[in-house]
C-alpha positions as CSV (number, residue, x, y, z in Angstrom):
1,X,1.8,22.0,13.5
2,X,5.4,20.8,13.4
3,X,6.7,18.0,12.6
4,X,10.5,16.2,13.6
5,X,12.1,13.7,12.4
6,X,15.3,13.3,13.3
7,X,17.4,9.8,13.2
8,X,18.2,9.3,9.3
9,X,21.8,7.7,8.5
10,X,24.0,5.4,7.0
11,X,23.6,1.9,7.8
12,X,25.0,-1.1,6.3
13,X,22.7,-4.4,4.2
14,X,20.6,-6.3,6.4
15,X,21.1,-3.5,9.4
16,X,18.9,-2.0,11.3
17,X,17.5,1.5,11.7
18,X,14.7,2.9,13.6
19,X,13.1,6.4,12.9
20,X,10.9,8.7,14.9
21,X,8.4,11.7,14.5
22,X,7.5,14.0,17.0
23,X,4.0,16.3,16.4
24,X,3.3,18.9,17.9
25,X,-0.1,21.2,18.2
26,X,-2.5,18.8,16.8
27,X,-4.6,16.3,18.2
28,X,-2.0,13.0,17.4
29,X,-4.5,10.2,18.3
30,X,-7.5,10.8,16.2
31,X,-4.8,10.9,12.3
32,X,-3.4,8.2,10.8
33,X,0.5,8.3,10.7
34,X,3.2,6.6,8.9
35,X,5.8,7.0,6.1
36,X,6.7,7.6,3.1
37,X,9.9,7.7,1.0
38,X,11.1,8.7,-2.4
39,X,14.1,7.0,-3.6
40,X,16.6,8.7,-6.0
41,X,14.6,8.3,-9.5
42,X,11.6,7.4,-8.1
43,X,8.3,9.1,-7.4
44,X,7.6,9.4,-3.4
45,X,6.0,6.1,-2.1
46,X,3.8,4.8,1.0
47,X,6.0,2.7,3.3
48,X,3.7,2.3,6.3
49,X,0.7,3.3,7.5
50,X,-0.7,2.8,11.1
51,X,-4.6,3.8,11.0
52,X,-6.1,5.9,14.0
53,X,-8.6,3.6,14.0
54,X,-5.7,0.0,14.3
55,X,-4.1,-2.0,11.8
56,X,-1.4,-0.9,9.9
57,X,-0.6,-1.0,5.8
58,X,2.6,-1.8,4.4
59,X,4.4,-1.7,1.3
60,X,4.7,-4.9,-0.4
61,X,8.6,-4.7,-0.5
62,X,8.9,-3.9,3.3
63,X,5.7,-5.7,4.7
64,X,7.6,-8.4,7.5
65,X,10.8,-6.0,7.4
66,X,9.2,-2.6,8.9
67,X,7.3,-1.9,11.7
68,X,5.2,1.1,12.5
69,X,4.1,2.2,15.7
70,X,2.9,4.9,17.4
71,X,2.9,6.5,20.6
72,X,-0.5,8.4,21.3
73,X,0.7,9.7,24.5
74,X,3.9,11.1,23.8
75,X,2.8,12.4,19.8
76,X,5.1,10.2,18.3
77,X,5.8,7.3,15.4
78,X,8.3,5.1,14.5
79,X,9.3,3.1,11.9
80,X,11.3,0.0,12.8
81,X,13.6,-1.2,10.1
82,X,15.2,-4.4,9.8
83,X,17.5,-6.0,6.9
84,X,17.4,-3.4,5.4
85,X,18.2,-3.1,1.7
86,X,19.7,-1.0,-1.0
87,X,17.0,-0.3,-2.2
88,X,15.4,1.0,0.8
89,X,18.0,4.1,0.6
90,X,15.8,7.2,0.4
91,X,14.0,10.6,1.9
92,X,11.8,9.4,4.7
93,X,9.0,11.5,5.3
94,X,6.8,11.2,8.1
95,X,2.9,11.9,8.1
96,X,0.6,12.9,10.6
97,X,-2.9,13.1,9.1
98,X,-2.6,15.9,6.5
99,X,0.7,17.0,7.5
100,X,4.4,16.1,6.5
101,X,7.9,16.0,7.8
102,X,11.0,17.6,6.3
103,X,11.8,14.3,5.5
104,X,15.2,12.4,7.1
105,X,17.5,10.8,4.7
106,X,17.8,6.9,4.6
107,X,21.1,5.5,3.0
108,X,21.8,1.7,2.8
109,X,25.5,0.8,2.1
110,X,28.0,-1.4,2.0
């Protein structure tokens, strides 16, 4: 199983930033998938969460500024971001069922 995430960076307060994770040699549809992050300080969190079942969960301080998504077809999630904060600078990791990502780095700056 393999797991890429590619698309981290540096992006200004109230920009925007979308992530993606590819998987590859597992059977996509039938995990959940989402993110998570770990801010500098801060123990690793759950950001978002799209069940393989439908619906999604989100962290209270992102729920109306995310999005995730995924693409059954293709193997892949995203994670829309929008107005992004400071505090949303971090290590995104991405999740597919039992597996993680490398993680991508996040950093919100003026």
């Amino acid at each position: 199983v393999q797991l890429q995430a590619p698309g981290g960076g540096l992006v200004q307060p109230g920009g925007s930033l979308r992530l993606s994770c590819t998987a590859s040699n597992l059977r996509f549809s039938i995990n959940g998938v989402g993110w998570f992050r770990q801010a500098p300080g801060r123990q690793r969190e759950m950001v978002a969460f799209s069940f393989e079942s439908g619906g999604a969960n989100y962290e209270d301080s992102v729920r109306g500024r995310f999005t995730v998504s995924r693409d059954n077809a293709a193997n892949v999630v995203y994670l829309q971001m929008t107005n992004l904060k400071l505090e949303d600078t971090g290590v995104y990791y991405c999740v597919v069922g039992a597996h993680w990502g490398q993680g991508t780095l996040v950093t919100v700056s003026s």
